[in-house]
N, C-alpha and C positions, 0 to 999 in steps of 0.2 A: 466674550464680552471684552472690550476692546482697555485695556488700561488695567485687567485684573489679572493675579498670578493664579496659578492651576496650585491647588494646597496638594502637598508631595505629604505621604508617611514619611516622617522620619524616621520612627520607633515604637516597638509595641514594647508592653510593660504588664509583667503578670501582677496577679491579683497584690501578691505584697509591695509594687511599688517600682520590685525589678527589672531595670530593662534587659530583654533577651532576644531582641532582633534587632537591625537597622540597615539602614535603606543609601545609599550614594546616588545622586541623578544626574545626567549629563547640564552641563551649563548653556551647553549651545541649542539641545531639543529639549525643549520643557516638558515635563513627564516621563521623561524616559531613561528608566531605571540605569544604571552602571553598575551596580552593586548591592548584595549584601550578604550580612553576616548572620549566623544567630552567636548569640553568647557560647565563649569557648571553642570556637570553631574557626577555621578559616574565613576567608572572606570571599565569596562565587563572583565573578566578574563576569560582564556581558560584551558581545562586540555588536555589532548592526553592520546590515547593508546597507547601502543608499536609499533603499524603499523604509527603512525600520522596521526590519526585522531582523529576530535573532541571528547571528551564523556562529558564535560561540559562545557555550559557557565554560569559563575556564574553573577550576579549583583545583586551588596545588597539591590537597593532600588526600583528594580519592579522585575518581571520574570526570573528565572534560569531556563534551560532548560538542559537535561540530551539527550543524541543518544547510541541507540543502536543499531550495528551492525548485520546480517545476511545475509547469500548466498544473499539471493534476495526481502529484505527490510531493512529501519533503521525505528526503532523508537524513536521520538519525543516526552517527557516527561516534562510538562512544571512544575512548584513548585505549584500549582495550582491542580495540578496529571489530566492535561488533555492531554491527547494524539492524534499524528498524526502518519501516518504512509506512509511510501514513498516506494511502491513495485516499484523495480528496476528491469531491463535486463542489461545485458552485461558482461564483465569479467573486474578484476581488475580497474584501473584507468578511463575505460571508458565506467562506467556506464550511463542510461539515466532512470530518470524516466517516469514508464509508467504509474500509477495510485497511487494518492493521496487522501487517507484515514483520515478525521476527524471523532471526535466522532458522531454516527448521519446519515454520511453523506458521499458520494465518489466521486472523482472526476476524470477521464480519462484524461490519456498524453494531448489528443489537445487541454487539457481545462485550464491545468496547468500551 
């Protein structure tokens, strides 16, 4: 709708009032997240590609995790350098995973 803003999470808030999440979004692409936190924690940061999609989650004080794109898988890179791998079917926006790939080891769609 031409003239309206896309309403963003700021913040969730448990039952007493607390807030224990929130949310950062880029200024330039409306909706799309840069950030968050839960309470007490670091804060997870996002990068994007030109298409909008993930290629890093950063967090400084456990696991970053890097995605790579392909026809018909992404890989899964954690800071660790272990990897997953998610071979996908379908075109553009509505892919489905059919088989998920750890180091080791595979797992099939209905298992997923």
């Amino acid at each position: 709708m031409a003239g309206r803003h896309a309403a963003k999470l700021a913040a969730v808030y448990d039952r007493s009032n607390t807030q224990v999440r929130s949310f950062t979004y880029d200024d330039k692409y409306r909706g799309r997240m840069v950030a968050h936190r839960h309470t007490g924690r670091p804060e997870i940061r996002y990068r994007y590609d030109s298409d909008g999609r993930v290629t890093e989650q950063l967090n400084p004080a456990g696991l970053s995790y890097t995605y790579q794109y392909e026809k018909d898988h992404i890989t899964i890179t954690d800071s660790l350098d272990r990897r997953e791998v998610l071979h996908t079917q379908g075109e553009g926006g509505l892919k489905r995973v059919v088989k998920k790939e750890h180091a080791g080891r595979q797992r099939h769609a209905e298992s997923v």
